[in-house]
N, C-alpha and C positions, 0 to 999 in steps of 0.2 A: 271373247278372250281368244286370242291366237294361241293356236295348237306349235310347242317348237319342232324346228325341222331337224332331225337329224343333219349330222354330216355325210358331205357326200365321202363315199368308198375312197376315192383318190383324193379327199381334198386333205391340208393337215393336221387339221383337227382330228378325222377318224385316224393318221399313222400316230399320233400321241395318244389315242385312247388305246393302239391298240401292245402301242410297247408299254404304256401303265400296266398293261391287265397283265403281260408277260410278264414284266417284273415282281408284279404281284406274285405271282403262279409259282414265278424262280424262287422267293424268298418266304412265301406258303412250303413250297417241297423242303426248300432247306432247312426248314423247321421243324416237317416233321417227317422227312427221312429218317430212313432206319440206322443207315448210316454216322447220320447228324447224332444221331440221341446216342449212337454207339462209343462215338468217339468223345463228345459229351459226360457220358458218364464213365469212359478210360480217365478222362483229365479229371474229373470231380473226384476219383479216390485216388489218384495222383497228389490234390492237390493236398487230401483230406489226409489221406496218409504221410505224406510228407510234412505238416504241419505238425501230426501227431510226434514224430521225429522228434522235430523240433522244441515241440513243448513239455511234453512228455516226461516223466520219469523214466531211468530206465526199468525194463521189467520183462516175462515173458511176450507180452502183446506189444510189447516196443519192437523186441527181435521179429516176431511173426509177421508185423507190419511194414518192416524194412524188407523183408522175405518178399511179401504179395508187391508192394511199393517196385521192389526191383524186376518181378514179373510180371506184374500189369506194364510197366514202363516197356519191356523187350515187344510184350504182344502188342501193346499200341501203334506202335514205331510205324506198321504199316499202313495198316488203315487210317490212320492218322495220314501218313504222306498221300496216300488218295484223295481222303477228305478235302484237304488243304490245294489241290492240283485241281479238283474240280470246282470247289470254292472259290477260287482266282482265277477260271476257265468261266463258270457264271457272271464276276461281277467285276471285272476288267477293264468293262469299257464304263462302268461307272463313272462319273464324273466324283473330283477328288475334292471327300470331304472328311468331317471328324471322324465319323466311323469307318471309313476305307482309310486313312490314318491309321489310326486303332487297330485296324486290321492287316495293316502289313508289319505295325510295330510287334502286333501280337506273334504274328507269324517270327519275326526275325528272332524272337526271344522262346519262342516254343522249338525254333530247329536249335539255337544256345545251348538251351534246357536238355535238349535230347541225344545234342555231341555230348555237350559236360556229361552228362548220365552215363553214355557210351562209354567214358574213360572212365568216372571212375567205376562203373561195372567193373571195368576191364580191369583196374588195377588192384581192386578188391578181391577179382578172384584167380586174377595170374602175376600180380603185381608184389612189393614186397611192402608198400603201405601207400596209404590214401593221400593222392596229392592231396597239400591244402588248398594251393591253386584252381586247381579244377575242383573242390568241393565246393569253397566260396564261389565260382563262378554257377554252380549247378544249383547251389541255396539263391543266389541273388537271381539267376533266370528263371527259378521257378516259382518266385513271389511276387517276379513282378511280371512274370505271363500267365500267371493265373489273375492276379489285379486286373492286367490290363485286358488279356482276355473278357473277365467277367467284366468289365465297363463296355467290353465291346459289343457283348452280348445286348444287353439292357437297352445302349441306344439304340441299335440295330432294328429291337423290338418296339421300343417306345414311336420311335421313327413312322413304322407302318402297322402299331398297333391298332389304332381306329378301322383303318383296309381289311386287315389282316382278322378281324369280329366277323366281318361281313362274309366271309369262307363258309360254306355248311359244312361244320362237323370238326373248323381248324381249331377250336379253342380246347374241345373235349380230347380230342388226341393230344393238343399241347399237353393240357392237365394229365392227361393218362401218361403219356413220357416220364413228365417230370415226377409224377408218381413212382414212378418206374425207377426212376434213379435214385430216390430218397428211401425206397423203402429196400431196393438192392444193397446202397449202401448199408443201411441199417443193417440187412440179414448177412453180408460179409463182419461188419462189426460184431454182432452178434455170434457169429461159427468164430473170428477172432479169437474171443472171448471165453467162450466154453474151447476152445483150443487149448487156451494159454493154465486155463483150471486143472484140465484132466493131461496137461505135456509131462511124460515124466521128469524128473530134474533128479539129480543126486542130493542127498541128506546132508546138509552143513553139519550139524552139530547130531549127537549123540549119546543116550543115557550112559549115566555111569553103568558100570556092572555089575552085578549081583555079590555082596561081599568085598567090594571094592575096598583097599583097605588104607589106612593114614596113617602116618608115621609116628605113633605113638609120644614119640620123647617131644617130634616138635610140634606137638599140639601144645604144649607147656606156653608158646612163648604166642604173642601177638600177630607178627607179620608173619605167623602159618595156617593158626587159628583156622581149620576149615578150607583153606584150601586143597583144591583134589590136585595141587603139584606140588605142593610142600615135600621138602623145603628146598626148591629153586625158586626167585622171584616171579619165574616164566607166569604168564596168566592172556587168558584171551579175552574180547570183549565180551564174550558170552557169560564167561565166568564158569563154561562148562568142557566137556568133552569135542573135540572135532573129527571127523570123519578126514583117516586117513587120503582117501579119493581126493577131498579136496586139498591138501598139499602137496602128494605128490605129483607124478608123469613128469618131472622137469623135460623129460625127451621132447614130449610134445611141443614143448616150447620152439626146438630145433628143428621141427618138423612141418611148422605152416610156411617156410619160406621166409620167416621173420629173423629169427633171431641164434642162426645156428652156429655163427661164429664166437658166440658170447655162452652157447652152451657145451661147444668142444674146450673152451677155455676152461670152464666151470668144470667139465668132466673126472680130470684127476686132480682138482686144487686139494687143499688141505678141509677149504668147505666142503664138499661133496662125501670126504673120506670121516668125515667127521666123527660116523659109529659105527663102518663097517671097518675100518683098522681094528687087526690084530691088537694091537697092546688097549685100545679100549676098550674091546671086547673080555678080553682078558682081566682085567683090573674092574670093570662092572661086573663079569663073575664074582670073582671074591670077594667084593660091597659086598652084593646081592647075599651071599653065605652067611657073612661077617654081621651084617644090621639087620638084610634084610631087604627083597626089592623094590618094597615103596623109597625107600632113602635113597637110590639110585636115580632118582627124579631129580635130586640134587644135579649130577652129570648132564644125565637129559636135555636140563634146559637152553644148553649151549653146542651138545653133543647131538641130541636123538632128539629133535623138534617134534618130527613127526609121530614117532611112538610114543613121547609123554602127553601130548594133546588127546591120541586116541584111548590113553587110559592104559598101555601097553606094559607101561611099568609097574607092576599089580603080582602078588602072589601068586592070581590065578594064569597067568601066563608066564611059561616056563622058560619060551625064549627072552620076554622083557621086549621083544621088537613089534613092528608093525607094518604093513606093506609099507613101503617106504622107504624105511631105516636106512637102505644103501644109498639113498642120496642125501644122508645125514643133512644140512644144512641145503635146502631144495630152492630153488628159484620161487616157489610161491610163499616158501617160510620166509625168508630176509626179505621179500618184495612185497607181505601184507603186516609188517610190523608196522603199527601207528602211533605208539607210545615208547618213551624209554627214559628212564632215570639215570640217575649218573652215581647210585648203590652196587651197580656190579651185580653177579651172580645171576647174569639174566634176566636181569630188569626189565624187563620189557612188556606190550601188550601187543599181544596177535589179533587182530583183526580179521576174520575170512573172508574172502575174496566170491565175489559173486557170478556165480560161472553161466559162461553164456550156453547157449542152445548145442548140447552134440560136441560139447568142449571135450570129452573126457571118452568120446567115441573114435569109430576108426571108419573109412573109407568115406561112403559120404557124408554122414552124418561128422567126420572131422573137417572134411571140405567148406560145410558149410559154417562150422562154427570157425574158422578160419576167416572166410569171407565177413561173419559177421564182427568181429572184432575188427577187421581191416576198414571196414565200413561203417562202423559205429563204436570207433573207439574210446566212446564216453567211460564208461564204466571202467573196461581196461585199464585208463590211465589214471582216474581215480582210486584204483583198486591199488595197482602196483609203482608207481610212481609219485613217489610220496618224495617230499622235498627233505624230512628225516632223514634218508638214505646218505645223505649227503653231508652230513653233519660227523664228525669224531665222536659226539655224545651216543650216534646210533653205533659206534666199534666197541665204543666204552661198553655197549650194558654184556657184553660178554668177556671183552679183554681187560675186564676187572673182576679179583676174585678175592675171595677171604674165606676163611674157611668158619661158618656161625657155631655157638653154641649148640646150636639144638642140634646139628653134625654132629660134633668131636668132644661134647657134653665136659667141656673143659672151661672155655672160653673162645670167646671171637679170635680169630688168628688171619693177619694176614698173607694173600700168596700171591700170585700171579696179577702185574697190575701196571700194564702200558699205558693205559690212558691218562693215568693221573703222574707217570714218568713225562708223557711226550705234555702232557698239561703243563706243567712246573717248568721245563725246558725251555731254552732258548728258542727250540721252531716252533713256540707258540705265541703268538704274538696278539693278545683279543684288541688292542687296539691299533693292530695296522696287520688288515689280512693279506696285505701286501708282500707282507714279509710273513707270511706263514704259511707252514707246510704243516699238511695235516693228513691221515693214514693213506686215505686215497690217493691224495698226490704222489705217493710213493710206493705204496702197493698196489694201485689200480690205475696204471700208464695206460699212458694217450695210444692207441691203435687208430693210427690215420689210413685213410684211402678205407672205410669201416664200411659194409651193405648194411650195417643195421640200420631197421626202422628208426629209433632212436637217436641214432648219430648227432653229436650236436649238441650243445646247453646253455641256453644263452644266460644261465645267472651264475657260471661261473664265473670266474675275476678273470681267469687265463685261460679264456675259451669265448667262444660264440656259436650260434646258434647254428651256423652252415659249415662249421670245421671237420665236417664228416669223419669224426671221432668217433669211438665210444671205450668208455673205459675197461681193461684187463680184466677178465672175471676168474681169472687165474690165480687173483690174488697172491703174489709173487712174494714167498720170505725164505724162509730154512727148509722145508721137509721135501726134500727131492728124492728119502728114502721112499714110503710108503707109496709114494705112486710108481715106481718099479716094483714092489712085493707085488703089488696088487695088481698090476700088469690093467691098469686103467685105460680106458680111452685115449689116446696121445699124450701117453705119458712121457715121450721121449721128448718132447717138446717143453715138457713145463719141468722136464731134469734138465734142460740146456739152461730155462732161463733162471729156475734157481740156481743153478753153480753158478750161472751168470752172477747173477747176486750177492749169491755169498762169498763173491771171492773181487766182489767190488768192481766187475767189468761194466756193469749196466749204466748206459748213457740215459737219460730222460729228459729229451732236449725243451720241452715245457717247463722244468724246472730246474735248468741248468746254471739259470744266471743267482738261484738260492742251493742248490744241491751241490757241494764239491765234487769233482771229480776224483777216481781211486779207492784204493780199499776203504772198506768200512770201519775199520780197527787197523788204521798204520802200526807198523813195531819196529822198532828203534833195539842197535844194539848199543852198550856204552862201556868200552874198556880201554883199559891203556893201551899206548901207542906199543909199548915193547914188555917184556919180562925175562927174567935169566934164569936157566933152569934150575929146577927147584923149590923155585918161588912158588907162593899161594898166594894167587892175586882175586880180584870182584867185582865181579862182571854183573851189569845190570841190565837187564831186558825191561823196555817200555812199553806200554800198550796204550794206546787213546782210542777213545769211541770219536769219532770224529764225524762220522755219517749218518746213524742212526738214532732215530726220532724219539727212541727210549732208553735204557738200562740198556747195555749190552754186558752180559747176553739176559733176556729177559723170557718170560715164560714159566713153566714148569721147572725149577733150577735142579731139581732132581733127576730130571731126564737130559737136560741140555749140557755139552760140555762145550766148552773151547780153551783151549792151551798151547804155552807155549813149546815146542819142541827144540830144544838147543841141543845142536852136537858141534863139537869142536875136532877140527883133522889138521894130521899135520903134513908136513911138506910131500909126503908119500903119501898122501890119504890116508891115512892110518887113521883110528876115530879112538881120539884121546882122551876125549869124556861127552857123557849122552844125558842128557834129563830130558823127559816127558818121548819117549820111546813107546811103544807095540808091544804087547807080551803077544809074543807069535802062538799061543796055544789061545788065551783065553780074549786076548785084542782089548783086553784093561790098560786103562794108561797107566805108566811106570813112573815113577818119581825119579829112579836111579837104574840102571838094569838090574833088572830080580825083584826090584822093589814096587810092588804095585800104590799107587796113588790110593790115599786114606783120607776122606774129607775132614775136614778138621783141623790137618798138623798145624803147627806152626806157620806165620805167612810166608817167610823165608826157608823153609823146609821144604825140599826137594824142588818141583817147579812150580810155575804160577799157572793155577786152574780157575778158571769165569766156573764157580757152582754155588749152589745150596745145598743145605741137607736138612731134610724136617726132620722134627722127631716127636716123640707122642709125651702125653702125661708127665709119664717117667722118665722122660730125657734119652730114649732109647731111639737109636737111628731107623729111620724107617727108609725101606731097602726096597717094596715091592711097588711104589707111588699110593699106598693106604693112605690118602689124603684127609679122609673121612676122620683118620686119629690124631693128626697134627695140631699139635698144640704151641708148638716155636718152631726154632730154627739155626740153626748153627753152622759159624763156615760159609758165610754168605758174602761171595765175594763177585761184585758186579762191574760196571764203570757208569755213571749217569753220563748223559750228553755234555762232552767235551770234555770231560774227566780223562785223568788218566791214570795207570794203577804202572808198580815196578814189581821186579823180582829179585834180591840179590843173589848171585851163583857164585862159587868159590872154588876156584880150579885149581888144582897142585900142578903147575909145572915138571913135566918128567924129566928126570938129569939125562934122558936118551934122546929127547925132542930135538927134531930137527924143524929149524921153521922157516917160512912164517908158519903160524895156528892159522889156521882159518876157519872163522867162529859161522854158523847158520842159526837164524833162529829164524820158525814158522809159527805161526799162530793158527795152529789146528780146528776144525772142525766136525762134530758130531750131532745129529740131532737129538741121537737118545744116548744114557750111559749104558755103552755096554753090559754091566753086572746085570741091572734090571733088564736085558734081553735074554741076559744069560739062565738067567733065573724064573722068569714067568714066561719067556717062549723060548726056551732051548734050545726050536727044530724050525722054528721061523724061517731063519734064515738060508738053512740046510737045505728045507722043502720049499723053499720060493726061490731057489740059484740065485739069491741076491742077495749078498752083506752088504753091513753098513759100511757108507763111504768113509771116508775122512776128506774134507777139504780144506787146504789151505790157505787162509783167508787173505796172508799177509807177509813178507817174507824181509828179511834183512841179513844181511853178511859184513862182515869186518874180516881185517885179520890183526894179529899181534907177531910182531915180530920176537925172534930170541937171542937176548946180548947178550952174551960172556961177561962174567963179572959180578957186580954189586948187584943185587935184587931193586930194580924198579919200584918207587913209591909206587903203592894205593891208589885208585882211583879216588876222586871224592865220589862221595855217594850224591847220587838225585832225586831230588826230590819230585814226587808224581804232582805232574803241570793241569794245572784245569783246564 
């Protein structure tokens, strides 16, 4: 049997045996360098963790994971771009096949993976929200370079698996790596894990307190029966107490970069003011005295969210409040409601909101919960972006009121009640939303050119998804008083855009081609062309609601006034008769001068007043807004959408008149009446250097001329035009 001869040194048989063996050696090392197995197990909790992401509930060890996920990814960045330099420095002159394929696709999709990251790192934590763009590009490059990766791997192996046996000691070190990496992962999962157990978090919810007490009269009836907020509808999912913490901070809201222009807006609204104004402060006193402070829950649940959740409205606390209180109506309260009926009186069901990691902290511990919202905004926008919000039935379950039996222990009574005005109304249209205008359309205007995260909604009718919108949170109507008392955050601003308002200047060019232009309430004068001294002629003042979505004026009609002011002057200016005038000591409107305005009179008696006047049991006027005792109502005198109401006036001609007359009439405004300021805050005014305005919503002039002679027929009288 012949012995074989080796090859010779120079022939080419031994230079292919001997770049085999090298290659070997190359792809032996690069299996089981240190380096290899390093970078190796960066990408395998890379890939582990980001899947987790993905699949995952949100939860503690979701946040934790996105945490390690975004700092395994910074430390990798390096060693990884070495790996990858020497890697393609090794096997370069390879000749090209499936797995050198593989391996430069993997490569082109791991540097992808690693920009995409880069940005949005970067936009999460200096950014003002997380491209979609760039997220989807970072989700898709890194599912499919870890795929393509791990197929790389496999052939790579399988390739020179057989050669690669033959190594002394290559299989056990493989084994020991890969050990290495499974049971690392494991023990980060594992510290993960008891992380996410022992993190502190803030308390959702909250035992009742000791002696906590229930409104005795409305235990009587069904829909109070046991609950701990009777008797407001309010109720949370819980069915329990919430930890003020979690409703309040709305600041912070303003505070990550996100959403600051939506919380200067919010800052002086009528939301925000909701329980720290003076007159409800005031008037929840007196409840509290009068029933009792469990029945001031009633109030609460449209007024003081946050202190009736936390159980605040209770005997045992004497203020009735809760950390909170001053941002009455909070950006987490109207943003975690998930329910609402169309009952009124706060219908509603609060939901609480699941707070992320260091949400409710400061420095960095806010930084990061920042970050983490920005970067994993699942929860977020589940939490607070509720398609509800959007709807009139979510304005309805508070801007509908009646006042129940087990209140006013008389009967049901109705009060305060836009939604079922603007419901019934012409701008509601359920079968063409085309033609419908609904509260936000008009109280929460488009602000273009917007930095909010949010900007933008693609299922409105009159809007899209990229119109870099985001709606008023100003919520723009009447009370431009209380946020001067209160000397609010940029109050000066949201007094500009309510006078704006009320006095009918406001353009809203998204709803312009269904929203008329000009006052809210036009006023028309109507009298004859001449009269001869002497004469007693009938002058009629017109008012129509023409603009507004409900009753005008609607609300509390005990607090709300608007009136007409007619003075008549003659050729001198001389002012020859006055209705609805100033009393200059006590600023009550005047029916006649000297004559202060009495709700009630006759409709043609002295001038034409937009009020209400409740009164209790016994038919006695109720003067201080004791709401709680109202039983009816008298002297209710409103305008429904496009309705229109008159006034007749009847003016004696002076035998000394020189004319022409020249008649004015305004159609005034107040947000509260006088008397009740006069009467339950006396020094309001005094000690805050700020009286109530009056603004003029609406204004009309004539004149009359005066003939020598026969006295001028009569006007015909007019009829109010719908």
């Amino acid at each position: 049997m012949t012995t074989p001869v080796p090859p010779a040194p120079d022939s080419p048989a031994h230079g292919n045996e001997e770049q085999a063996a090298s290659t070997l050696q190359t792809a032996a090392r690069g299996w089981t360098a240190a380096l290899s197995w390093s970078v190796l197990a960066g990408l395998a909790l890379e890939s582990v963790t980001g899947l987790w992401l993905l699949l995952a509930p949100f939860s503690v060890l979701s946040q934790l994971s996105l945490l390690l996920h975004t700092l395994a990814g910074l430390l990798l960045l390096a060693p990884c771009l070495v790996y990858l330099a020497r890697h393609w420095l090794d096997w370069r002159e390879q000749p090209l096949s499936v797995v050198k394929l593989l391996g430069y696709a993997g490569f082109v999709l791991l540097a992808a993976c690693f920009v995409s990251g880069g940005v949005v790192t970067w936009d999460c934590f200096f950014g003002r929200r997380l491209s979609p763009l760039w997220d989807q590009i970072h989700l898709a490059t890194g599912l499919a370079s870890a795929a393509i990766v791990g197929v790389h791997l496999a052939l790579a192996y399988l390739r020179r698996r057989s050669q690669l046996r033959t190594l002394p000691g290559f299989g056990c070190r493989l084994r020991r790596h890969g050990l290495a990496i499974g049971l690392s992962l494991a023990g980060v999962y594992v510290a993960l894990v008891a992380s996410a157990l022992i993190f502190p978090s803030t308390p959702v919810t909250r035992p009742l307190p000791e002696g906590y007490s229930l409104p005795e009269y409305a235990q009587k009836f069904d829909e109070y029966r046991g609950s701990p907020f009777a008797p407001t509808f309010a109720r949370t999912s819980t069915g329990g107490l919430i930890n003020p913490e979690i409703l309040a901070h709305s600041a912070s809201c303003g505070t990550a970069g996100c959403h600051e222009e939506i919380v200067a807006e919010w800052e002086p609204s009528a939301h925000r003011f909701a329980a720290m104004n003076p007159p409800f402060q005031a008037v929840q006193k007196s409840f509290a005295a009068d029933r009792g402070p469990a029945d001031t829950r009633y109030c609460a649940g449209c007024h003081d969210p946050i202190s009736l959740f936390a159980g605040a409205k209770d005997i045992h606390n004497l203020s009735l409040a809760a950390p909170g209180m001053q941002e009455g109506i909070s950006c987490v309260v109207c943003h975690s409601i998930s329910h609402v009926d169309q009952r009124g009186n706060a219908d509603y069901v609060l939901t609480p909101p699941t707070r992320y990691l260091g949400e409710a902290g400061t420095g960095v511990a806010k930084r990061v919960s920042d970050f983490l919202i920005r970067a994993y905004p699942r929860q977020h926008l589940a939490d607070y972006d509720r398609n509800i919000l959007r709807t009139p039935e979510f304005c309805g379950a508070c801007h509908k009121q009646f006042i129940p039996e087990a209140l006013n222990r008389f009967g049901s009574n109705p009060a305060q009640n836009q939604f079922d005005e603007w419901r019934q109304s012409h701008w509601n249209h359920a079968d063409d939303p085309d033609k419908t205008l609904s509260c936000r359309d008009c109280h929460m205007r488009l602000v273009p050119n917007s930095r909010d995260p949010g900007a933008g909604e693609a299922g409105d009718l009159r809007r899209a998804a990229d119109d870099r919108a985001h709606r008023h949170h100003g919520t723009i109507a009447t009370n431009l008083f209380m946020p001067a008392v209160l000397k609010l955050p940029h109050w000066e601003e949201q007094y500009r855009l309510t006078e704006e308002w009320i006095k009918g200047e406001t353009v809203l060019p998204e709803i312009a081609h269904l929203w008329p232009a000009g006052p809210v309430a036009p006023i028309e004068i109507h009298a004859q062309a001449s009269a001869a001294p002497g004469q007693t002629i009938e002058l009629q003042v017109v008012v129509k609601n023409h603009k507004a979505g409900h009753n005008f004026v609607t609300g509390p009609l005990d607090f709300l006034r608007a009136w007409v002011h007619l003075r008549v002057e003659d050729a001198a200016g001389q002012l020859v008769a006055e209705w609805g005038g100033i009393d200059p000591l006590t600023r009550d409107i005047l029916d006649e001068p000297g004559a202060v305005h009495q709700p009630g009179r006759p409709r043609d008696a002295g001038t034409l007043v937009f009020e209400g006047t409740p009164v209790d049991e016994t038919g006695q006027v109720i003067r201080r807004h004791e709401l709680w005792r109202k039983a009816g109502g008298t002297g209710n005198r409103v305008l429904f959408p496009r309705y229109a109401d008159k006034q007749t006036y009847r003016l004696l001609i002076p035998e000394t008149s020189r004319g022409p007359l020249t008649l004015t009439a305004d159609l005034n405004f107040r947000r509260y009446r006088q008397e009740f300021l006069n009467l339950v805050l006396p020094q309001m005014e005094a000690d805050s250097g700020v009286f109530q305005p009056t603004i003029t919503k609406s204004s009309a002039t004539t004149q009359i001329s005066i003939a020598p002679g026969e006295p001028a027929a009569p006007a015909a009288s007019l009829a109010a035009a719908p």
